[in-house]
C-alpha positions as CSV (number, residue, x, y, z in Angstrom):
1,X,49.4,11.9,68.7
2,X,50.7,13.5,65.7
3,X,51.3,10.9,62.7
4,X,53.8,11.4,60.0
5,X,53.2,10.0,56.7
6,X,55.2,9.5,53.3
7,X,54.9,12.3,50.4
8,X,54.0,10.4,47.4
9,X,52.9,11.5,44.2
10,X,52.6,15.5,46.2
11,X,50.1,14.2,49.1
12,X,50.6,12.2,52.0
13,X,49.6,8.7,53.3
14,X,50.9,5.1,53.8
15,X,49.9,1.6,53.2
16,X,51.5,-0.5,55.7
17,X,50.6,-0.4,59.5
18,X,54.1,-0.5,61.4
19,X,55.2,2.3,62.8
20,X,58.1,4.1,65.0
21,X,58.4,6.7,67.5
22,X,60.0,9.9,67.2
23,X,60.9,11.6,70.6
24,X,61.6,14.6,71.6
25,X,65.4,14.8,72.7
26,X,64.7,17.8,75.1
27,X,61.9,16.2,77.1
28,X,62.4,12.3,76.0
29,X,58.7,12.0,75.7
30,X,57.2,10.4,72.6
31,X,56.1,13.9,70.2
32,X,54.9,11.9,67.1
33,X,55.1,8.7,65.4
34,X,56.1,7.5,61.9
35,X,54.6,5.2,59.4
36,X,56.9,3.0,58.3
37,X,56.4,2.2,54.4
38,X,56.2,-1.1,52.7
39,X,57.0,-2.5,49.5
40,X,53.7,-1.1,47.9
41,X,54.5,2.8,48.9
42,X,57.7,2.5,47.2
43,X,56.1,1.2,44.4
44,X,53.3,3.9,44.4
45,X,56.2,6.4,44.5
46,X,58.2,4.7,41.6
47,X,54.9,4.8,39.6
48,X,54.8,8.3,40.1
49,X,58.2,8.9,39.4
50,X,58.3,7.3,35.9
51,X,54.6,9.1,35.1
52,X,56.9,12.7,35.5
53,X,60.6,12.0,35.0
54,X,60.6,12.4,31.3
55,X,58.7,15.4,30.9
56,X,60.8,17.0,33.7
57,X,64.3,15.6,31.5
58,X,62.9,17.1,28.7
59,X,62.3,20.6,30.6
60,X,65.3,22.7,29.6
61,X,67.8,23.3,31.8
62,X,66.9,27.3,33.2
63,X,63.5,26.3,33.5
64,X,64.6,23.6,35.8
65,X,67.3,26.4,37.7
66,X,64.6,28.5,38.3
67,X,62.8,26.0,40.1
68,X,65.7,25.6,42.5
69,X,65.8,29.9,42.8
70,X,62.3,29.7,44.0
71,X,62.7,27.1,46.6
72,X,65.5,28.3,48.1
73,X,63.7,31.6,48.5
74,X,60.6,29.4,50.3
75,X,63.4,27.9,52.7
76,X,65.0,31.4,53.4
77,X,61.1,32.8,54.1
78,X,60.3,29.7,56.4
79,X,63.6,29.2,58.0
80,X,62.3,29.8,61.6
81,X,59.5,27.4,61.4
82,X,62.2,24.7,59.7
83,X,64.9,24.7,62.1
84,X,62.5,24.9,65.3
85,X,61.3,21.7,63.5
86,X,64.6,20.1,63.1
87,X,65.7,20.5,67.1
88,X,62.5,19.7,68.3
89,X,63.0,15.7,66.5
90,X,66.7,16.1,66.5
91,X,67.9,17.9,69.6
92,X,70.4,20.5,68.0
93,X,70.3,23.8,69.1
94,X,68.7,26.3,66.6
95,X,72.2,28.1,65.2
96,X,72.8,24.7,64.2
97,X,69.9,23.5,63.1
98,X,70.0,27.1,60.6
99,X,73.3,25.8,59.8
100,X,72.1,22.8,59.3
101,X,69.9,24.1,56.5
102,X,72.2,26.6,55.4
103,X,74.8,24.3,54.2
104,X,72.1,22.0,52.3
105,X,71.1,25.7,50.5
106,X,74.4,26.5,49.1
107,X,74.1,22.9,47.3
108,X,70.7,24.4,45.9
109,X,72.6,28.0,45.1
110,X,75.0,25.3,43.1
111,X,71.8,24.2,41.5
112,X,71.1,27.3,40.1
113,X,73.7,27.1,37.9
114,X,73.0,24.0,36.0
115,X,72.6,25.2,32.7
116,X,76.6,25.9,33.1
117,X,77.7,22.6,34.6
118,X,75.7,20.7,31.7
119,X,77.5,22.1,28.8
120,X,78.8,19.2,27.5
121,X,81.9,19.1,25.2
122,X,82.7,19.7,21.5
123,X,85.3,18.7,19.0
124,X,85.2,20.4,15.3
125,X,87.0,18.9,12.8
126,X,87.9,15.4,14.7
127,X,88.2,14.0,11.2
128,X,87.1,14.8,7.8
129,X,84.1,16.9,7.9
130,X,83.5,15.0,11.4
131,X,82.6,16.3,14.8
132,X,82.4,15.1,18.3
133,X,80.3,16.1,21.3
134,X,79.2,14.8,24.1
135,X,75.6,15.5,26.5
136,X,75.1,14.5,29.9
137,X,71.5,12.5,30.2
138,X,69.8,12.3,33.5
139,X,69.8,8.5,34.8
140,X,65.7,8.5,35.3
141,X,64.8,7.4,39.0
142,X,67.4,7.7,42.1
143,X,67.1,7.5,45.7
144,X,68.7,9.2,48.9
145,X,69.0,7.4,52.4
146,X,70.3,9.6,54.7
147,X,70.8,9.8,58.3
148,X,69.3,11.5,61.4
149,X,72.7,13.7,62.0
150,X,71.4,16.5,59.3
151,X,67.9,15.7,58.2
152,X,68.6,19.1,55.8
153,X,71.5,19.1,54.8
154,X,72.4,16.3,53.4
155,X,68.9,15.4,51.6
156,X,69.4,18.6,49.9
157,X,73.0,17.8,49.2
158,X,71.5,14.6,47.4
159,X,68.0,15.5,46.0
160,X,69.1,19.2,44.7
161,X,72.0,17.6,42.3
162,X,69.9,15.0,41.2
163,X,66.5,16.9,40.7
164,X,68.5,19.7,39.0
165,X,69.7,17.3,36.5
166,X,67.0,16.1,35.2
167,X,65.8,12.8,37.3
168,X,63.3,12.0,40.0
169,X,64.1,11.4,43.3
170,X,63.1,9.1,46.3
171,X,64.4,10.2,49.7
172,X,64.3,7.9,52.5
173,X,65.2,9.6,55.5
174,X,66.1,8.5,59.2
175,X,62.7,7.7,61.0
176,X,64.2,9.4,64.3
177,X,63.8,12.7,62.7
178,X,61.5,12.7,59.5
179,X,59.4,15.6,59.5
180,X,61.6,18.4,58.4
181,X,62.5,16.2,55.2
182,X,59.0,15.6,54.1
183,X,58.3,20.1,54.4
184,X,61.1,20.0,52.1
185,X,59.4,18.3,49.9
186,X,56.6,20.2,50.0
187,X,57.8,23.4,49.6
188,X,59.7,21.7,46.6
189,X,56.3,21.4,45.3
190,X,55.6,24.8,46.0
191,X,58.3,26.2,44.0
192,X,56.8,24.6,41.0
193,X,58.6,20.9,40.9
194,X,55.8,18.6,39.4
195,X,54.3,16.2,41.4
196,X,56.4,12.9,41.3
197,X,60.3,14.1,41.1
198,X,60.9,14.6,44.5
199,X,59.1,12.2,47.3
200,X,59.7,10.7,51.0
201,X,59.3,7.6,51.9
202,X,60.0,6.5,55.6
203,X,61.4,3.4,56.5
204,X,63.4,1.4,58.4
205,X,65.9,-1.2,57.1
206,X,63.3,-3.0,55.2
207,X,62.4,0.2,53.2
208,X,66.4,0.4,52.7
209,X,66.1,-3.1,51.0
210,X,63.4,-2.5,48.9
211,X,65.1,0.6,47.2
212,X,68.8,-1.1,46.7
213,X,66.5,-4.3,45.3
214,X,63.7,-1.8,42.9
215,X,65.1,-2.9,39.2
216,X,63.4,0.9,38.1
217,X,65.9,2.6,40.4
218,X,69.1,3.6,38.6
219,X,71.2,5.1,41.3
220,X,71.8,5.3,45.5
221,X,72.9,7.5,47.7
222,X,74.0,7.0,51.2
223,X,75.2,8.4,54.2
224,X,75.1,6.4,57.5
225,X,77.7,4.0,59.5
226,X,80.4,2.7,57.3
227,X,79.1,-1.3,58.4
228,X,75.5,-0.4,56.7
229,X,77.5,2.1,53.8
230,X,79.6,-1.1,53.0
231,X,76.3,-3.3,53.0
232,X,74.4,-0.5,50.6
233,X,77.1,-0.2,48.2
234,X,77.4,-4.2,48.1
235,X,73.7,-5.0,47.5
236,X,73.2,-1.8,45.0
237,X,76.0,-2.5,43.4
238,X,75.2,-6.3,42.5
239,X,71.6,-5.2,41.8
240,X,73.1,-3.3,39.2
241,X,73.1,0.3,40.0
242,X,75.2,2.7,40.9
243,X,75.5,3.7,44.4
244,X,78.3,6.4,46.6
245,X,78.0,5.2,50.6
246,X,79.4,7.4,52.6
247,X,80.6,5.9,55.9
248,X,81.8,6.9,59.4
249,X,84.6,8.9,60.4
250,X,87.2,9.7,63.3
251,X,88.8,12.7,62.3
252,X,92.3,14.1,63.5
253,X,93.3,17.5,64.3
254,X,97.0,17.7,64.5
255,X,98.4,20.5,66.6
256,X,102.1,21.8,65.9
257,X,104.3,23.5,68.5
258,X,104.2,26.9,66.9
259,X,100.1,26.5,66.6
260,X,97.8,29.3,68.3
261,X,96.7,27.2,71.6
262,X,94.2,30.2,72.0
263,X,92.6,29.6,68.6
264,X,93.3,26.1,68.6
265,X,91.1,25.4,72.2
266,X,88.5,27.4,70.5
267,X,88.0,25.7,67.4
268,X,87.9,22.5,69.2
269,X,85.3,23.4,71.6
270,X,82.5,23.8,68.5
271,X,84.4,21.1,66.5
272,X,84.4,18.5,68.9
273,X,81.3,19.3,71.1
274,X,79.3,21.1,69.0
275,X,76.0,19.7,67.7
276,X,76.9,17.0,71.2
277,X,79.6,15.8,68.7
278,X,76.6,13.4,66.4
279,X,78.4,14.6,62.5
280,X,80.4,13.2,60.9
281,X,82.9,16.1,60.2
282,X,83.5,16.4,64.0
283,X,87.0,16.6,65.2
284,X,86.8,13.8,68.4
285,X,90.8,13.2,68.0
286,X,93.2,16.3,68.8
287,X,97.0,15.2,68.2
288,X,99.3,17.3,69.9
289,X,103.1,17.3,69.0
290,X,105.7,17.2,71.6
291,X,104.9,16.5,75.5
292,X,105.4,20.4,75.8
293,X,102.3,21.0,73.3
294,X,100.1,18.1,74.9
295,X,100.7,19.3,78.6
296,X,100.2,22.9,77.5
297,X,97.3,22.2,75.4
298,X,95.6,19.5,78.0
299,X,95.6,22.9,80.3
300,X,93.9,25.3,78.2
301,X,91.4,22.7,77.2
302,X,90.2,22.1,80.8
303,X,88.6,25.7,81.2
304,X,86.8,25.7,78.1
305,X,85.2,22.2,78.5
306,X,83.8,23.8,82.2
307,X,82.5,26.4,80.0
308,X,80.3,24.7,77.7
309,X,76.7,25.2,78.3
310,X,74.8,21.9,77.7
311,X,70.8,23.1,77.3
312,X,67.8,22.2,75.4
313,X,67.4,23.4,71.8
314,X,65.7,27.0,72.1
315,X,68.3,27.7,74.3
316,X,70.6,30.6,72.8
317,X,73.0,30.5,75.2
318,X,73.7,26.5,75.1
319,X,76.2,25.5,73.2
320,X,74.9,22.2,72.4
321,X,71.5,20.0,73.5
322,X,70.7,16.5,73.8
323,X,71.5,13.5,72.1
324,X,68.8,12.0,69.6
325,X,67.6,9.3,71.4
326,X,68.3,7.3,75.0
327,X,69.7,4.6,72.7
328,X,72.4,6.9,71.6
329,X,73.0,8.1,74.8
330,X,73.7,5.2,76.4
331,X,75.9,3.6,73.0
332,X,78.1,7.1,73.7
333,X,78.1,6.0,77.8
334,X,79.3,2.3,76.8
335,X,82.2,3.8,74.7
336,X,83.4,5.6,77.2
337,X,83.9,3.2,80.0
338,X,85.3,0.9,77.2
339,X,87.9,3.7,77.1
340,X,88.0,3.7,80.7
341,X,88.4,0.2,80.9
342,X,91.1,0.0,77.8
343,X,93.7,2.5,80.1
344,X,93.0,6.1,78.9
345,X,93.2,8.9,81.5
346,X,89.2,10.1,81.7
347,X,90.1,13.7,82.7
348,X,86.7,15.3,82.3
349,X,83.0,12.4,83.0
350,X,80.4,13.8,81.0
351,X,77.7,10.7,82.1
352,X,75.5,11.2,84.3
353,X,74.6,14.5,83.2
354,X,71.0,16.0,83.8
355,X,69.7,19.2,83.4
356,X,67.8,20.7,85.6
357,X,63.7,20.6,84.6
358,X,64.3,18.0,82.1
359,X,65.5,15.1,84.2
360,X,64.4,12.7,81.4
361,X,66.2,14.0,78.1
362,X,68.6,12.7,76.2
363,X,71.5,14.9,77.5
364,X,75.2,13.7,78.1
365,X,77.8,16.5,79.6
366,X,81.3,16.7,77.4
367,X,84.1,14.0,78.2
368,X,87.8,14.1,77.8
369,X,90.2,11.4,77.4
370,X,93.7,11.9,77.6
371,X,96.7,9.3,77.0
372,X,94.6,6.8,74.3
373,X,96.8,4.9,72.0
374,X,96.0,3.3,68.4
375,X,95.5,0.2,70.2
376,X,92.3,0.9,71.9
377,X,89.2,0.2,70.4
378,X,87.3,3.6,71.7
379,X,90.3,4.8,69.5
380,X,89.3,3.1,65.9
381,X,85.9,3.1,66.3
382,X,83.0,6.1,65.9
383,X,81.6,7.4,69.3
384,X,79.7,9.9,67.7
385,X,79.1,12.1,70.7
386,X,80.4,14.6,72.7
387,X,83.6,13.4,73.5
388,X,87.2,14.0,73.0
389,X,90.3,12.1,72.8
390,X,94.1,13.3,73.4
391,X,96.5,11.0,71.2
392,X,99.9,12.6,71.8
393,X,102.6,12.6,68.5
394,X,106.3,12.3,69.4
395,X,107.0,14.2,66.1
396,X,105.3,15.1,63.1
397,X,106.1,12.0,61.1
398,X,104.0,10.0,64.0
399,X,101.2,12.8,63.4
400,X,100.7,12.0,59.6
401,X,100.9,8.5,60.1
402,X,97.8,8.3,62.9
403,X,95.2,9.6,60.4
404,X,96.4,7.7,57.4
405,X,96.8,4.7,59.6
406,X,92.9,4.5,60.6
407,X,90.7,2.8,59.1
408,X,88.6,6.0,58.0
409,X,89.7,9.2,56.2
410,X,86.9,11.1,56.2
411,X,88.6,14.4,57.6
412,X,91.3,15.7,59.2
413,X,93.5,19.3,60.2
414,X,96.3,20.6,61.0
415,X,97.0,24.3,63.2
416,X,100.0,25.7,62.2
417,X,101.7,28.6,61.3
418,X,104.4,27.1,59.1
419,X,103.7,26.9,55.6
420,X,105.8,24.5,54.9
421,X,104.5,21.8,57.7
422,X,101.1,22.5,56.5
423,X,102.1,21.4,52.9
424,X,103.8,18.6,53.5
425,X,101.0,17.5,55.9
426,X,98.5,18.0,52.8
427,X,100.1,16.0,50.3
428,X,101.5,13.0,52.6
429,X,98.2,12.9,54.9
430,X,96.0,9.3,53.5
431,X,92.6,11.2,54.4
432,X,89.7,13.1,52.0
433,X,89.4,15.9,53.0
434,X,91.9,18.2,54.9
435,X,91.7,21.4,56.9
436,X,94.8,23.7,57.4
437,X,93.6,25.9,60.6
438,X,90.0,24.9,59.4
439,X,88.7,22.6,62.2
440,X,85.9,21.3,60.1
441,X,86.9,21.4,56.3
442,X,83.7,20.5,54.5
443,X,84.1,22.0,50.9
444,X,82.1,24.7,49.7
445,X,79.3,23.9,48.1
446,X,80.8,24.2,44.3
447,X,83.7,21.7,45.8
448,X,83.2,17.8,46.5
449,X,82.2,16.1,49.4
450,X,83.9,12.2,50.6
451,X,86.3,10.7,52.5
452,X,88.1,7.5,51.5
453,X,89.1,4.1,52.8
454,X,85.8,3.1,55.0
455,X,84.5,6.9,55.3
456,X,83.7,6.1,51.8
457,X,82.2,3.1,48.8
458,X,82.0,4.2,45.1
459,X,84.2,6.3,43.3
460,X,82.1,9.6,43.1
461,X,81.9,12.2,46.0
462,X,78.7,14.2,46.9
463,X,77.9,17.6,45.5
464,X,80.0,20.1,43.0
465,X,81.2,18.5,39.9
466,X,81.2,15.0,41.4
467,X,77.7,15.0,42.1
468,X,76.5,16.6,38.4
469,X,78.5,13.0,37.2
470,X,77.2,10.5,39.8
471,X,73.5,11.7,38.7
472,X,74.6,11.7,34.9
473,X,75.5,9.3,32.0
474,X,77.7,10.9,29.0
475,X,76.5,10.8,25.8
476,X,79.2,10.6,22.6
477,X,78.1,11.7,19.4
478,X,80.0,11.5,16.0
479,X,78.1,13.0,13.5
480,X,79.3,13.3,9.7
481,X,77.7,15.5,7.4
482,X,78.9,14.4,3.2
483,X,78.6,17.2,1.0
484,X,76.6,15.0,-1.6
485,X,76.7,12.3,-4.5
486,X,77.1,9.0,-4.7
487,X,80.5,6.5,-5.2
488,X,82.6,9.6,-4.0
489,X,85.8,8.2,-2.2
490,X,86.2,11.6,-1.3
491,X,83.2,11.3,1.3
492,X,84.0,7.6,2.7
493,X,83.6,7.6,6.1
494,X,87.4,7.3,8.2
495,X,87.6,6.7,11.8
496,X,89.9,9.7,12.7
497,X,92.2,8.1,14.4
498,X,92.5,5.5,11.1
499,X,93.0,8.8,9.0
């Protein structure tokens, strides 16, 4: 049985002796297992950390870019062998899985630009002979938890910023899919990052304790369920450090009258069911305006939910594969009978589903609700599956006021085709991050990444500008050069604002 370690200090190993399986969605058979780390590995890796932080916050800013250009040209050369890695642990199909990665490279592409974003500001002349500039410092020792959804993408989104800035980092991935994190790490190494800035420890909640409690950790980064995002943020916060939690999410995709059904149905099907709906940027509500839209649009949908291809992961042709675990499964099973049970119209059953040769993995068929009301609990909470859900909108006033109305605001759409609608729907709409025909709106890499109300704790996003501050303290200097002597009035020192 294949064991997966920790990466500390640039070599593997573990000190405790608990463990965890890691399956394969595809088969559900047991592929590996993972030691779960202790107090003591964290500690090793904090050691190592604070040994090579310094060194690596004194390197100079290109130096530390061109680290970043040679790892992402390691990731381009190896992407086969990583996203084969990621579906076999996760159960995404492979264009995902590349996706997957792809999106967690254009943060590193932001990287290599960091000796732009840290230009820091100036001020001649503030006062008398005085000047003012600032530096942004690196914080010293941070840590990423992130979640089994996109063991790429978002570790990158965290560790590039963070590495790229100057600190070291301590990544704590989900143990249901751990392995492709820890070859990130090591091909982090081979691009020349010194041993120490960037390891993996695996974990489970008690590694997630140790890290918000570790007095030589300055900063945390989460992404997960907004329940545990709302726990992290509370106990990093009163340990004193600064944390950003991102939460859950039940985004809404608002369909006008004049909207292309065509385009509409089509964006839906990869939005809603793609990756068997486990992201957070998923689109699991469709809000149709007008009984005319919802009765056309409930038609169109029907087709192209026959259509989807549920296979395993090295299928091309599937348009998405299993689940991550049987747990999961059966948590997305339960929230649909709840729906069942709380009066929504189940149009299309996706439980049950089994494909044919692999009887025992993790796969659920896509399900569609129609009729479900903000009343319903399968309504305000996460499924996180394959699943979608029909809310129909009298008007459009009732269609802005469902997503700013939930309790997440992670993302949300609108299909349109007037200008004006879509403007309005912008500015009014009490959600993150919004897509006009874009299904999925997750900013571009140089952009910010967060949701609010409980999609979202802390007041800094991930990636783009809001990253380069979370992982950064500003630095004021006012420096006052006299021209000389002794007794001179002339040269008495006057806060400018007293001048």
């Amino acid at each position: 049985m294949r064991i997966i370690d920790h990466y500390i200090a640039g070599a593997s190993g573990a000190a405790g002796g608990r463990t965890s399986d890691v399956f394969d969605p595809n088969t559900g058979q047991v592929q590996a297992t993972v030691n779960l780390g202790t107090q003591a590995d964290l500690d090793r890796a904090v050691a190592a950390a604070q040994v090579a932080q310094p060194a690596w916050a004194a390197t100079n800013p290109q130096r530390r870019a061109r680290v970043m250009f040679a790892f992402k040209a390691l990731v381009d050369a190896h992407i086969d062998e990583l996203a084969h890695m990621l579906s076999s642990e996760h159960g995404k199909v492979i264009a995902d899985s590349k996706g997957d990665i792809q999106r967690g490279l254009e943060v590193i592409e932001f990287c290599c630009g960091i000796p732009h974003v840290l230009k820091g500001e100036y001020t001649q002349g503030a006062g008398p002979g005085i000047d003012v500039y600032s530096m942004r410092q690196p914080l010293g020792i941070g840590a990423g938890i992130t979640p089994f959804n996109f063991p790429a993408m978002i570790p990158l989104w965290m560790s590039g910023v963070a590495i790229a800035t100057g600190n070291a980092f301590i990544l704590k991935p989900s143990e249901r899919d751990p392995s492709l994190p820890v070859r990130l790490a090591e091909l982090f190494r081979e691009a020349g990052l010194p041993e120490g800035i960037l390891q993996v420890v695996n974990g489970d909640k008690e590694m997630v304790d140790a890290i918000l409690d570790h007095p030589a950790i300055s900063a945390v980064s989460f992404v997960g369920s907004s329940d545990i995002a709302h726990y992290v943020y509370r106990r990093g916060v009163a340990a004193g450090k600064r944390v950003q939690a991102m939460g859950g999410a039940k985004n809404h995709g608002i369909v006008m009258p004049d909207a292309d059904l065509d385009q509409v149905v089509a964006d839906l099907s990869g939005a809603a069911f793609g990756s068997a709906g486990e992201r957070c940027m998923a689109l699991p509500v469709v809000v149709p305006v007008g009984e005319k839209t919802a009765i056309a649009l409930r038609e169109k949908l029907l087709p192209a939910i026959a259509a989807l291809r549920v296979g395993v992961s090295t299928d091309n042709d599937a348009h998405y594969g299993p689940v991550v675990n049987a747990a999961h499964r059966t948590r997305i099973e339960n929230w649909i009978q709840t729906g069942v049970d709380e009066g929504a119209e189940l149009v299309v059953d996706g439980r049950g589903f089994q494909l044919q040769g692999h009887e025992q993995g993790f796969f659920i068929g896509p399900s569609l609700f129609d009729h479900v009301t903000p009343d319903m609990s399968a309504y305000k909470e996460e499924i996180f599956g394959p699943v979608l859900q029909i809310v129909r909108a009298k008007d459009f006033e009732e269609a802005v006021r469902l997503p700013s109305d939930h309790q997440y605001g992670n993302g949300v759409a609108i299909f349109t085709r007037n200008g004006h609608a879509a403007r309005e729907f912008a500015a009014r709409v009490n959600v993150g991050m919004v897509g006009i025909n874009v299904p999925i709106p997750v900013p571009v890499a140089y952009h910010t990444f967060g949701g609010w109300k409980r999609s979202a704790f802390g007041d800094t996003n991930q990636h783009g500008m809001e990253g380069v501050k979370f992982w950064t303290k500003v630095k004021t200097i006012t420096q006052r050069w006299p021209d000389g002597g002794t007794g001179d009035a002339a040269n008495a020192f006057v806060i400018p604002t007293m001048g």
